[in-house]
Each structure stands twice: as C-alpha cells, then as structure tokens.
N, CA, C and O atoms as a DFTB+ gen file, in Angstrom:
676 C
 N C O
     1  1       8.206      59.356       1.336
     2  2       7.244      58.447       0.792
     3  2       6.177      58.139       1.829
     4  3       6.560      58.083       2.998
     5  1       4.943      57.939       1.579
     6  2       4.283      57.814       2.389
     7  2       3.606      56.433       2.083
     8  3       3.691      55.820       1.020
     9  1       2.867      56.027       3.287
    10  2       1.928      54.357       3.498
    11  2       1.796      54.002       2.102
    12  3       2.501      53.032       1.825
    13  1       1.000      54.550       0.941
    14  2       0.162      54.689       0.293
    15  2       0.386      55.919      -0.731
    16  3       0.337      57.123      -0.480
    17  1       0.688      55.170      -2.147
    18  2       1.350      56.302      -3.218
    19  2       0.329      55.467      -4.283
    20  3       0.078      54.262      -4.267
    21  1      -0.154      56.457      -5.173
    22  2      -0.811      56.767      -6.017
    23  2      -0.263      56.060      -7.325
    24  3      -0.192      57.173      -7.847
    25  1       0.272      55.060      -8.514
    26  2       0.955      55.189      -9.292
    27  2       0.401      55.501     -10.207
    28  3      -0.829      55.547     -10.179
    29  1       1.238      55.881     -11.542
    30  2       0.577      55.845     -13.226
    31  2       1.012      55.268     -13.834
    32  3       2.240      55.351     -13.850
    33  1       0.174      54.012     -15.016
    34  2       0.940      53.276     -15.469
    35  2       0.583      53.551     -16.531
    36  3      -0.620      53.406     -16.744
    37  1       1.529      54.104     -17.741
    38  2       1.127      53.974     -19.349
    39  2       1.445      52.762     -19.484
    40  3       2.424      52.316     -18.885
    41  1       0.490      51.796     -20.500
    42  2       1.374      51.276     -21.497
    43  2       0.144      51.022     -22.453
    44  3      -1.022      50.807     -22.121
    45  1       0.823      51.117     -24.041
    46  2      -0.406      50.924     -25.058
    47  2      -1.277      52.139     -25.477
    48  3      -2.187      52.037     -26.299
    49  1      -0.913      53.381     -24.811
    50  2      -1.705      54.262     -24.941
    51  2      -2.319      54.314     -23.774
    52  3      -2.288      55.445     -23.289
    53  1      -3.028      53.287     -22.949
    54  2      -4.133      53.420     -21.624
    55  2      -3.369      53.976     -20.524
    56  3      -2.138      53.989     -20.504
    57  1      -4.112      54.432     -19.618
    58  2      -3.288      55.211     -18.787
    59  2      -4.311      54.406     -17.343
    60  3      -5.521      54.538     -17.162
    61  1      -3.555      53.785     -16.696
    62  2      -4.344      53.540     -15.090
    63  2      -3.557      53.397     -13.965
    64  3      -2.371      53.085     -13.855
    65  1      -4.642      53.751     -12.912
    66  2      -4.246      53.915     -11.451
    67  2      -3.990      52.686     -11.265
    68  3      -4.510      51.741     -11.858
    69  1      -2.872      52.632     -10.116
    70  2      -2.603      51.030      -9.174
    71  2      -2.387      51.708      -7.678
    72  3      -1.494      52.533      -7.487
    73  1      -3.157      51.341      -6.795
    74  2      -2.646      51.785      -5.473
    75  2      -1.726      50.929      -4.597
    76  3      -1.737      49.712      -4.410
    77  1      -1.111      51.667      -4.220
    78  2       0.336      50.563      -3.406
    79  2       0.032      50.812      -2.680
    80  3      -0.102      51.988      -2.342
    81  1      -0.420      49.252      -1.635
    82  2       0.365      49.550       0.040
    83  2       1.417      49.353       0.686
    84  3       1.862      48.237       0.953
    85  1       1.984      50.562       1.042
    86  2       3.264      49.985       1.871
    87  2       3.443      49.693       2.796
    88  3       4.595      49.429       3.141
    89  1       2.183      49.577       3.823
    90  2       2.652      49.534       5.189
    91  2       2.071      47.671       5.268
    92  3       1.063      47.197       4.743
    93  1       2.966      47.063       5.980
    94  2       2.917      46.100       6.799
    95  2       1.530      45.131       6.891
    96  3       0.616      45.912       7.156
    97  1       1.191      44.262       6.823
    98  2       0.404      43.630       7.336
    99  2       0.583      42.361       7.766
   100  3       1.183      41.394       7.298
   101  1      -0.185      42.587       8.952
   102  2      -0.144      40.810      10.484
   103  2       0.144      39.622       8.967
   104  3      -0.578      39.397       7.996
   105  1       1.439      39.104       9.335
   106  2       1.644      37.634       8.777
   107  2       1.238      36.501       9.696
   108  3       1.600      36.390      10.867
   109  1       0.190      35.408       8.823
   110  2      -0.119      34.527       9.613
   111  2       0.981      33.237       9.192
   112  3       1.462      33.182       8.060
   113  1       1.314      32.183      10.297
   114  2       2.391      31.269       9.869
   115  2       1.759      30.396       8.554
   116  3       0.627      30.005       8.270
   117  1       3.185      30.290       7.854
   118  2       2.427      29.290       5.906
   119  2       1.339      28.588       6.567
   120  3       0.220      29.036       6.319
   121  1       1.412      27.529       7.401
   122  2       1.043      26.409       7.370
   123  2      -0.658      27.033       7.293
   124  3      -1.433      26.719       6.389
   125  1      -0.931      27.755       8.186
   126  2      -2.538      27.938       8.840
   127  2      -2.921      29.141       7.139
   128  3      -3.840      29.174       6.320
   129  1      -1.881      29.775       7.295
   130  2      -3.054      30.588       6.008
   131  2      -2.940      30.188       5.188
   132  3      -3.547      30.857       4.352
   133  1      -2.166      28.839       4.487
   134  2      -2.361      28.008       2.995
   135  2      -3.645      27.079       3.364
   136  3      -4.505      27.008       2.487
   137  1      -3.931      26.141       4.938
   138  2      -5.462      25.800       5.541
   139  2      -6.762      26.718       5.331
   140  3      -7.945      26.500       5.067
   141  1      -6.032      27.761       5.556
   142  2      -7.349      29.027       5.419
   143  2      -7.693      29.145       3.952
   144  3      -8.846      28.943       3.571
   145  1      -6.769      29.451       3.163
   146  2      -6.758      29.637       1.865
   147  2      -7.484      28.425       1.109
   148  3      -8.636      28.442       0.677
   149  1      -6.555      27.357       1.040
   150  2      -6.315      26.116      -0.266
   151  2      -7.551      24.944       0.870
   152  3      -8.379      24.239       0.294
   153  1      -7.450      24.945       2.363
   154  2      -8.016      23.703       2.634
   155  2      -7.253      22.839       3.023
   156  3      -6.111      23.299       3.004
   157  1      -7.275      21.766       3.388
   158  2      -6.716      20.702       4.361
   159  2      -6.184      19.190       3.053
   160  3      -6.691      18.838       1.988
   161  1      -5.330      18.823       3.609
   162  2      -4.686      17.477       2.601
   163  2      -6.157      16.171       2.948
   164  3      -7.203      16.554       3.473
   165  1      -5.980      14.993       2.623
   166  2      -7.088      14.054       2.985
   167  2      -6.331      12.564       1.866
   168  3      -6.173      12.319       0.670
   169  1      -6.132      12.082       2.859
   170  2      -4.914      10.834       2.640
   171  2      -5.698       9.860       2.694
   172  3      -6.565       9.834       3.567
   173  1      -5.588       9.013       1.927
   174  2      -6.622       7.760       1.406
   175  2      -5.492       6.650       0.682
   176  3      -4.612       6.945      -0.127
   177  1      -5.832       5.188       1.281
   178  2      -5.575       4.122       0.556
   179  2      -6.267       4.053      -0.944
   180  3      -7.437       3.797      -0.661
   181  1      -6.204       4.122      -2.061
   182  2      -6.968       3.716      -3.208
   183  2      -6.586       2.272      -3.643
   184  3      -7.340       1.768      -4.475
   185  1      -5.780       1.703      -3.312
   186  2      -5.822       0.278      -3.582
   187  2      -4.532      -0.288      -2.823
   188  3      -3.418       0.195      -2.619
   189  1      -5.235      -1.723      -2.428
   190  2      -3.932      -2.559      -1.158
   191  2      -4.298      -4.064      -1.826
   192  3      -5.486      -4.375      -1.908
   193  1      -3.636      -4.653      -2.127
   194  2      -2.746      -5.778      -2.842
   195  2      -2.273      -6.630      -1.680
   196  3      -1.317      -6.114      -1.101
   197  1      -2.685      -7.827      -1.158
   198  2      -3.958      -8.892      -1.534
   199  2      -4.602      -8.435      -0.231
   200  3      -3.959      -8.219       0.796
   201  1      -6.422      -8.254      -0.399
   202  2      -6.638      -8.257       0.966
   203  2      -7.091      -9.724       1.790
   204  3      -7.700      -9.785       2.858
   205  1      -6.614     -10.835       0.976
   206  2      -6.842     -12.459       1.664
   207  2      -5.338     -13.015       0.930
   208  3      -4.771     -12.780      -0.138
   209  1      -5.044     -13.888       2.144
   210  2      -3.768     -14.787       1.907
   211  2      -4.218     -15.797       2.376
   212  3      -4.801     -15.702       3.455
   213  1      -4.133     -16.744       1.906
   214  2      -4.069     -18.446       2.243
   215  2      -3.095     -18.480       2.658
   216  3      -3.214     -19.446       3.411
   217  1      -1.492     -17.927       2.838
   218  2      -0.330     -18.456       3.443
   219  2      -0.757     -18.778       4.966
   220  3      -1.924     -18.738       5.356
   221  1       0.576     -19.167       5.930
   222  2       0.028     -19.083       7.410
   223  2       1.374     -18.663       8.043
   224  3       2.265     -18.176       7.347
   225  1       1.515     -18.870       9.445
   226  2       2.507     -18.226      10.451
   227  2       4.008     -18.465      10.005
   228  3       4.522     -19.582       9.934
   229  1       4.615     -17.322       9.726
   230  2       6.082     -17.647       9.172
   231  2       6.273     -17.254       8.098
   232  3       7.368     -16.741       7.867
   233  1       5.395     -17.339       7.170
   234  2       5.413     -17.568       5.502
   235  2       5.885     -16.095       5.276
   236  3       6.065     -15.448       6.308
   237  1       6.180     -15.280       3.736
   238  2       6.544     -14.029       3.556
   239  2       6.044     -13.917       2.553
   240  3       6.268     -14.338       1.418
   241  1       4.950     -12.997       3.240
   242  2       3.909     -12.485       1.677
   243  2       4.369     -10.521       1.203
   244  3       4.942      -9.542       1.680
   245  1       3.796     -10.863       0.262
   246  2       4.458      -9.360      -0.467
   247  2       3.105      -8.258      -0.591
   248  3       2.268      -8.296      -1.493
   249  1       3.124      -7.444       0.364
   250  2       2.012      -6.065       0.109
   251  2       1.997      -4.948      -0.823
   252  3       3.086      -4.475      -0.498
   253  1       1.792      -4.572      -1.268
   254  2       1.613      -3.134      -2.629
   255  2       0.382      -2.613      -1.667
   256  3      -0.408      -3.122      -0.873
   257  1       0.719      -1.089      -2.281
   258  2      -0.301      -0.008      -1.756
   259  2      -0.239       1.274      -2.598
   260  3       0.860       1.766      -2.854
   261  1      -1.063       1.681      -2.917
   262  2      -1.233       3.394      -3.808
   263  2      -1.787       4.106      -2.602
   264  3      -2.976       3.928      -2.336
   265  1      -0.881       5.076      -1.669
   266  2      -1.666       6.128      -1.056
   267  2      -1.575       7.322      -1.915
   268  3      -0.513       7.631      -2.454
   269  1      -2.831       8.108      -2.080
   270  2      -2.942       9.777      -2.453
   271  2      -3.405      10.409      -1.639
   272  3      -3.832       9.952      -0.578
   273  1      -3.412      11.263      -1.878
   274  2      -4.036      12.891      -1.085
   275  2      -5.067      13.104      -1.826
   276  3      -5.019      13.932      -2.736
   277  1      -5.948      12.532      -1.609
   278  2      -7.178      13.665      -2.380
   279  2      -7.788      15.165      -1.480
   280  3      -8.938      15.546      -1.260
   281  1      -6.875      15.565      -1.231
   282  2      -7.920      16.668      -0.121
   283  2      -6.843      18.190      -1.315
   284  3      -6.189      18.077      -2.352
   285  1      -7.127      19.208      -0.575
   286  2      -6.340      20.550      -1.248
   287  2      -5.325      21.074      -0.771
   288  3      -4.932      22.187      -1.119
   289  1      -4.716      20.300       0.150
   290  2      -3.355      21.448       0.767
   291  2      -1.947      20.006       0.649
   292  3      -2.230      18.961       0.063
   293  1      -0.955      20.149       1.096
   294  2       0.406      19.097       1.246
   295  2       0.334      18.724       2.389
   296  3       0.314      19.463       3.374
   297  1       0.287      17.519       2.384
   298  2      -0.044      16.861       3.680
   299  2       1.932      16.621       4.296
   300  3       2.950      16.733       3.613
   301  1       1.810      16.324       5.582
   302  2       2.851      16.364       6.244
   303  2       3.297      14.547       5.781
   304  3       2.549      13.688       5.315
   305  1       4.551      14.465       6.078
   306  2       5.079      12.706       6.425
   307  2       3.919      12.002       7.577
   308  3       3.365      12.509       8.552
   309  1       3.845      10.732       7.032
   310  2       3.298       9.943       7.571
   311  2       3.469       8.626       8.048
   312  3       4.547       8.512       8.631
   313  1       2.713       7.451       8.010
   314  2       2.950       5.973       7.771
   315  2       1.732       5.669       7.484
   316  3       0.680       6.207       7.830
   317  1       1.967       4.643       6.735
   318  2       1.025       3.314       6.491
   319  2       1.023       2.254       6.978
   320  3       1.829       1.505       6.426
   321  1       0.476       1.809       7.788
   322  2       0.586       0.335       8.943
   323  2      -0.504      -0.452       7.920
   324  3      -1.377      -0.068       7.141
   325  1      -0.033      -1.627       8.301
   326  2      -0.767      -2.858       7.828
   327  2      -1.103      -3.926       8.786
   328  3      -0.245      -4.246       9.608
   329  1      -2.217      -4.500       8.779
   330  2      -2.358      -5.569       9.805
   331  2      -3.625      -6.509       8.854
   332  3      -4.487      -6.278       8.006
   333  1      -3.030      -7.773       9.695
   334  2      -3.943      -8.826       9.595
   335  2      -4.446      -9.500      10.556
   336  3      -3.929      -9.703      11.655
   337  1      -5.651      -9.929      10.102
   338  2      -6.542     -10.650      10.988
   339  2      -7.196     -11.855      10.674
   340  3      -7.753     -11.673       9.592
   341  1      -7.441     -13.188      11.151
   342  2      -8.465     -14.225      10.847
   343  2     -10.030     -13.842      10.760
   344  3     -10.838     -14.755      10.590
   345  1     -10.449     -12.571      10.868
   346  2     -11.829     -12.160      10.740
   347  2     -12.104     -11.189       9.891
   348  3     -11.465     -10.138       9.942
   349  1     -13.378     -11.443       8.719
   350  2     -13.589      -9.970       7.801
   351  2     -14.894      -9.478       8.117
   352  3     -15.822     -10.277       8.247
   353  1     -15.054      -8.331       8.246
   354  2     -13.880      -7.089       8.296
   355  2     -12.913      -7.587       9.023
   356  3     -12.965      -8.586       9.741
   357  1     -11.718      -6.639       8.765
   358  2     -10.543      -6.549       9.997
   359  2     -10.842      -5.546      10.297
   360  3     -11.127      -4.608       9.553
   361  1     -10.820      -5.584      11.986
   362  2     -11.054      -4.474      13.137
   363  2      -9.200      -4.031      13.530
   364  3      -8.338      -4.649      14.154
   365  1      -9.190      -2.808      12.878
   366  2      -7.710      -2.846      12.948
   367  2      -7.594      -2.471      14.258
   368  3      -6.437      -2.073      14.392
   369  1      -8.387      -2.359      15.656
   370  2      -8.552      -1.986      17.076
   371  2      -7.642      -3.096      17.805
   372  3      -6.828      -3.055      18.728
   373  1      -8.271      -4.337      16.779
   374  2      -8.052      -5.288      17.283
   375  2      -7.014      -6.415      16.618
   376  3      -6.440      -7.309      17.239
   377  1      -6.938      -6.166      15.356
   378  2      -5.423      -6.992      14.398
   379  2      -4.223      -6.576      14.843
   380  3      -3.864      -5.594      15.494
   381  1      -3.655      -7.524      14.362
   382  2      -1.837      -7.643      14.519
   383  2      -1.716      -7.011      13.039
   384  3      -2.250      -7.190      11.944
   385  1      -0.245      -5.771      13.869
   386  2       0.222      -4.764      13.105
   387  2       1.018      -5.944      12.208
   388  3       1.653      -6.800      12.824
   389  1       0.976      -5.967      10.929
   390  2       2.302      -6.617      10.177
   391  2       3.552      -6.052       9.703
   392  3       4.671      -6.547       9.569
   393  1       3.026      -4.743       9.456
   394  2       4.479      -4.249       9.833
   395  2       4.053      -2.661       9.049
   396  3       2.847      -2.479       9.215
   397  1       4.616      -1.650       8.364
   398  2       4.257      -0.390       7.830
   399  2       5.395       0.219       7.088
   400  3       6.425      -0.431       6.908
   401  1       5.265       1.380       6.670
   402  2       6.341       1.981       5.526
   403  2       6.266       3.526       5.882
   404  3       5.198       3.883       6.380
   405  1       7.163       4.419       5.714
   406  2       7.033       5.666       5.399
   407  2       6.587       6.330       4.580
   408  3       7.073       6.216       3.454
   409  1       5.281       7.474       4.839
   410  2       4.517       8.014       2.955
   411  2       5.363       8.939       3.516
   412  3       5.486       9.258       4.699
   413  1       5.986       9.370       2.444
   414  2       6.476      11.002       1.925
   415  2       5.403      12.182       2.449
   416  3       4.286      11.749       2.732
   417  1       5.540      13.113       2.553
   418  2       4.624      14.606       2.215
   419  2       4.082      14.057       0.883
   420  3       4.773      13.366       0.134
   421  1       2.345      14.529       0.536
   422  2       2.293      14.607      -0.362
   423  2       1.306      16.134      -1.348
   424  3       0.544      16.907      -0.768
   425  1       1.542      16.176      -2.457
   426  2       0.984      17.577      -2.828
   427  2      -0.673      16.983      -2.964
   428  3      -1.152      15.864      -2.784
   429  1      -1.307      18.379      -3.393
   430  2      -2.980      17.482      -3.878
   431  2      -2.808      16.829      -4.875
   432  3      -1.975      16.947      -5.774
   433  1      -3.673      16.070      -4.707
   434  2      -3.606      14.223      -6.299
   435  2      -2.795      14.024      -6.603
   436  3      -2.549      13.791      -7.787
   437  1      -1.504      14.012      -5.154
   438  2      -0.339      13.416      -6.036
   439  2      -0.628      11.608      -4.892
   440  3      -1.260      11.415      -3.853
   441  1       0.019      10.872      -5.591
   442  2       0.263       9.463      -5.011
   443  2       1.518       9.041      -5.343
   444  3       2.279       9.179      -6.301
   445  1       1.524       8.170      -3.675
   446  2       2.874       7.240      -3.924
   447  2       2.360       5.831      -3.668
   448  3       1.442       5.375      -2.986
   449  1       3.601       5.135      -4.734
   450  2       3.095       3.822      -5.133
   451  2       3.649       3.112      -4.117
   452  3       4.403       3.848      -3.481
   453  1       3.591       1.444      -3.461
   454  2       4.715       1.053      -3.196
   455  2       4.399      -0.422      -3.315
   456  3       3.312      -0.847      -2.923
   457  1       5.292      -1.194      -3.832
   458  2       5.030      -2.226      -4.771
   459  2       5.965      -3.107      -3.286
   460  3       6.828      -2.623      -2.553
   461  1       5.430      -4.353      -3.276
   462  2       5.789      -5.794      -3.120
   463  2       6.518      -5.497      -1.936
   464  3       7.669      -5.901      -2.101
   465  1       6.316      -4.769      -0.378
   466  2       6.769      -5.082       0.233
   467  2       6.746      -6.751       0.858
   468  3       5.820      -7.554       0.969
   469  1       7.913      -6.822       1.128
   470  2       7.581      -8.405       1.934
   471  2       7.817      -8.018       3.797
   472  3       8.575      -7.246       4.385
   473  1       6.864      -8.889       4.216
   474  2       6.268      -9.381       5.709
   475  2       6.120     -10.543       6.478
   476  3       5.049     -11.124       6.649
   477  1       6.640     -10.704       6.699
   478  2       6.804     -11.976       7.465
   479  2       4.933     -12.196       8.247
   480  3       4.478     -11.330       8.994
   481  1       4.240     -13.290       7.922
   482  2       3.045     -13.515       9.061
   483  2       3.349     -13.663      10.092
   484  3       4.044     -14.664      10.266
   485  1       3.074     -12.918      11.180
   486  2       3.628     -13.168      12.766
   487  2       2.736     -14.522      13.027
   488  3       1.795     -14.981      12.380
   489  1       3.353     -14.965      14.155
   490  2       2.771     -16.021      14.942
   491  2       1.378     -15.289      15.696
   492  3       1.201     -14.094      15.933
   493  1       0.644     -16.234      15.925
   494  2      -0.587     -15.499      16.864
   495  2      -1.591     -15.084      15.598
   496  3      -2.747     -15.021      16.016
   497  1      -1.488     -14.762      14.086
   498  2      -2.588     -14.633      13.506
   499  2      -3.325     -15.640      12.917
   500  3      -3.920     -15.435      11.859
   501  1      -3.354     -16.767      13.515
   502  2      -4.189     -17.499      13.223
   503  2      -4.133     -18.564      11.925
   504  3      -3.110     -18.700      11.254
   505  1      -5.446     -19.339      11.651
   506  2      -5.274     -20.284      10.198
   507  2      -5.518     -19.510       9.033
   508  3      -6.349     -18.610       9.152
   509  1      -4.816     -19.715       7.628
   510  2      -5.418     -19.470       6.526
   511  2      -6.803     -19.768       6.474
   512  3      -7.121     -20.835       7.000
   513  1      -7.995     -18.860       5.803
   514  2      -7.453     -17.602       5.494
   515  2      -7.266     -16.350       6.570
   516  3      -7.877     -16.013       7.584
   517  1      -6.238     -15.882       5.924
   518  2      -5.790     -14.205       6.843
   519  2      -6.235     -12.984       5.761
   520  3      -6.247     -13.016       4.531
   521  1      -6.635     -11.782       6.790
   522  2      -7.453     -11.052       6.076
   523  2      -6.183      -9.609       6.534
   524  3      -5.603      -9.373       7.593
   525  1      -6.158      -8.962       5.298
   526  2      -5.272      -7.830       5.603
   527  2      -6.381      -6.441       5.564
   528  3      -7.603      -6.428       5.415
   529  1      -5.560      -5.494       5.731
   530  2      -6.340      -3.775       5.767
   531  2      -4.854      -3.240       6.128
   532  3      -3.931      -3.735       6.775
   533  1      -5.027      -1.950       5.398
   534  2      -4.272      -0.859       5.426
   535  2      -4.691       0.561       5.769
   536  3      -5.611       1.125       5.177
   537  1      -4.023       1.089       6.692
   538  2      -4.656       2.457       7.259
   539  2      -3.364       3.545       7.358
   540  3      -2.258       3.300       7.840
   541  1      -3.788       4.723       6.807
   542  2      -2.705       5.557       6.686
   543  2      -3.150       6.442       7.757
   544  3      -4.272       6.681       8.202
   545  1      -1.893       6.902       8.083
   546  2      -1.975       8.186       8.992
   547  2      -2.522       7.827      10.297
   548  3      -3.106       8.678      10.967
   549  1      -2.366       6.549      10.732
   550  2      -2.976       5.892      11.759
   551  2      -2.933       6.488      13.369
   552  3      -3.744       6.209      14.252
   553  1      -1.542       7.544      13.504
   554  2      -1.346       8.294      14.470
   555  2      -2.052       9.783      14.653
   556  3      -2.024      10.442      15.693
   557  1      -2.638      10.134      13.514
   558  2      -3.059      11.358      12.994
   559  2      -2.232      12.277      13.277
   560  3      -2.493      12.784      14.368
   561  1      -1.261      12.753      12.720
   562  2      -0.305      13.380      12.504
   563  2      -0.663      14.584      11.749
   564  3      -0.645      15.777      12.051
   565  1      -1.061      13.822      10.465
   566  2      -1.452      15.093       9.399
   567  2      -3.322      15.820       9.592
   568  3      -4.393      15.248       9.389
   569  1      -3.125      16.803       9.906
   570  2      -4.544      17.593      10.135
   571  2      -5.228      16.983       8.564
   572  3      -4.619      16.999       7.494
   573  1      -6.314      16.585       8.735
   574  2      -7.139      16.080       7.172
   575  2      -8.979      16.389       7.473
   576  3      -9.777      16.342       8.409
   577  1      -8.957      16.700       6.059
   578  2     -10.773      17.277       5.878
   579  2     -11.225      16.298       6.299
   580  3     -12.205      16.666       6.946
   581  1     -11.120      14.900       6.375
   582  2     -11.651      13.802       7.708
   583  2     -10.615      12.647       7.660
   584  3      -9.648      12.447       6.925
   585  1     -11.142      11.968       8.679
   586  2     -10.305      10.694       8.651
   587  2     -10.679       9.424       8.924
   588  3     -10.160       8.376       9.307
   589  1     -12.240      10.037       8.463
   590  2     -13.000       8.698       8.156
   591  2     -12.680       7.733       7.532
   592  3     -13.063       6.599       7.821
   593  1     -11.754       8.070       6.353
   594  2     -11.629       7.705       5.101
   595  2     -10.009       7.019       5.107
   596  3      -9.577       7.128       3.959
   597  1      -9.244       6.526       5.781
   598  2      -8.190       6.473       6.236
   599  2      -7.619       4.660       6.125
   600  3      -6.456       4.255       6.117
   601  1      -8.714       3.973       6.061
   602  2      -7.757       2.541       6.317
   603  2      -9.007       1.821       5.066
   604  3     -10.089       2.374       4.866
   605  1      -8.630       0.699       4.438
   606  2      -9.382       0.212       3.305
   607  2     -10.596      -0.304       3.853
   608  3     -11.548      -0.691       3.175
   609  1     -10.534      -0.298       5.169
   610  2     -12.211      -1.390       6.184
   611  2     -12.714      -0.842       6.479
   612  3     -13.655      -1.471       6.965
   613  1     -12.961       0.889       6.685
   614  2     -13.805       1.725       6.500
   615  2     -14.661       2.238       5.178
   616  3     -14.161       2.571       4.103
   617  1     -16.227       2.222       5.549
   618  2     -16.802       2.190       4.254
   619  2     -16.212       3.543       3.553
   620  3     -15.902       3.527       2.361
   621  1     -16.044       4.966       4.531
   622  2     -15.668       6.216       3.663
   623  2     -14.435       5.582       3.021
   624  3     -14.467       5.855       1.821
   625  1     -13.518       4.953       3.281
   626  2     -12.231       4.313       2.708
   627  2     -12.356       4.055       1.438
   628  3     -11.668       4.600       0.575
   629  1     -13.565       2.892       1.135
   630  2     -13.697       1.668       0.415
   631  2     -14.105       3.179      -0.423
   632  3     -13.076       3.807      -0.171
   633  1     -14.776       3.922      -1.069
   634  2     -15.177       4.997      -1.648
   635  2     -14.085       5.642      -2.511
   636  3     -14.394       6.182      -3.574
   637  1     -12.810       5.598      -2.079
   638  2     -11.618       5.862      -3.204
   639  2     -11.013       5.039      -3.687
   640  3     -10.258       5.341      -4.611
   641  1     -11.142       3.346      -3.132
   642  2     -10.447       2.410      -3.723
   643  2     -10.700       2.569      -5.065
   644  3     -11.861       2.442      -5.452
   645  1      -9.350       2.962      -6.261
   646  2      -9.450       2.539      -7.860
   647  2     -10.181       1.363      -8.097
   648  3     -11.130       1.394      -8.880
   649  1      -9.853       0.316      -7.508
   650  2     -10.435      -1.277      -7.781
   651  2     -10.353      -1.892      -6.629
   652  3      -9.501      -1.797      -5.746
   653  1     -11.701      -2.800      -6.731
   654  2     -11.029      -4.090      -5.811
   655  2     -10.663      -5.278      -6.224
   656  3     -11.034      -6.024      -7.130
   657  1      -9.772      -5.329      -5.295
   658  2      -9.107      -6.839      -5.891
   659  2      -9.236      -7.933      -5.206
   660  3      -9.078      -7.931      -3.985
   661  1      -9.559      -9.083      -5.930
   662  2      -9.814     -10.276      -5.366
   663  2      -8.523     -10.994      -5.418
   664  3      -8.596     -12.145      -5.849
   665  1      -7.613     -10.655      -5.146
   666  2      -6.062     -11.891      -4.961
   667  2      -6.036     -12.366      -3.941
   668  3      -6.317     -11.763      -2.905
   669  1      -5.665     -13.647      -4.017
   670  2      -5.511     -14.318      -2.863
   671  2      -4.283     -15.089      -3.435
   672  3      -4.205     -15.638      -4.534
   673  1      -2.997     -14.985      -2.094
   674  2      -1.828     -15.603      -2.409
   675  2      -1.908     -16.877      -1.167
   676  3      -1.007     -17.711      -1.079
C-alpha cells in the first residue's frame, strides 16, 4: 500500500474519486489547535445581585451571580471573587475581598448560575452604604479574547450585564 491510494466509490449509479492520505501529519496539542480553529473562551459577569447593601460589619448578606462564556472555545476552571467597598465605583485594586466561589469549565454560551451565597461583612468595610463588584477569573488563569470585560465595574463588563439591578438589602 502506498502514502496515497486512489479510491472508487459507486453508489446510486455515480461513480467518484476520494483521495486518501495515509501518511502522518505534525499533531498540534487539543488545547492550541481548538484556539487556532474555534478561538478563545471570554468569561463575563452578566448579572450580580445586590450591588448596594445598607447592612454593616458582621451582618450576612446573600450574593447571586450568572457567569457565561461568551467567547468560542471551553474555558478552563476558575473563580469568582467578590468584594466590597464604601466607594462607587468599587476599585477592586483596592476593596476587601468578601469572599468567592468556584466556576466550573465552561462550553461557549453556556452559564452557571449561583444563587444566595451568604458572606459575612468583614470588619474594616466601613458605614452603610457598602458597594459590591464581582470579577471572574481574577487570577487569569483562563487565556480569553480579552479581559477587559471581567468584573461588573468595568465599563467592557457593564456591556453583558442582562440587567441592572437596583437592590439594596
């Protein structure tokens, strides 16, 4: 048998060529030629649940968050950190972490929900009102078409939020 065989395929009456290759070709690892191929994942908050609390130091307020992937490839495991601050915007450079969750891998436009975590307000953030923000992928872990778009206090962010919400607990 050689590299490269000629076939014939009847069916239906039509008669056509298919050329086979048999020899080998350079495999690149999944990860980089599904990047090459499909494109990069791109992980976005679309909505974070409340971004103002009237509670104060001690109290245990409950966070919700929808992260998706809007980008084209499966993004790797991640986190979602949360922090609050007495100032809006929150400069998450500069807020107290409140605490964070594990995102799954996710496929393109898929999302995970996560409803009513509770958090204790650390000491040190200040008087009601407290201002929250959520930022995924905060370590950059997962390679993404940008990561501008990454925590709800960035304007590229604010651009996938489903809604905003005005709750205040």
């Amino acid at each position: 048998m050689t590299a490269r065989e000629t076939l014939r395929i009847i069916g239906g009456g039509l008669a056509a060529s298919v050329l086979c290759s048999c020899a080998k070709a350079p495999v690149q690892p999944m990860a980089e030629e599904a990047e090459n191929y499909w494109g990069l994942p791109n992980l976005v908050i679309q909505a974070f649940i409340p971004p103002v609390i009237l509670a104060g130091e001690g109290d245990t307020i409950y966070l919700s968050d929808l992260a998706t992937n809007v980008g084209e490839n499966i993004s790797a495991p991640t986190l979602v950190r949360y922090y609050i601050s007495n100032a809006s915007p929150v400069d998450v450079s500069t807020a107290l972490v409140i605490g964070e969750r594990e995102l799954r891998g996710l496929k393109p436009r898929e999302s995970d929900e996560s409803l009513e975590i509770p958090f204790e307000i650390p000491e040190g953030a200040g008087d009601p009102p407290l201002f929250l923000a959520a930022c995924i992928d905060v370590d950059n872990v997962v390679p993404e078409t940008t990561d501008d778009d990454n925590c709800t206090t960035s304007p590229a962010g604010a651009g996938h939020n489903i809604y905003d919400s005005g709750a205040v607990y």
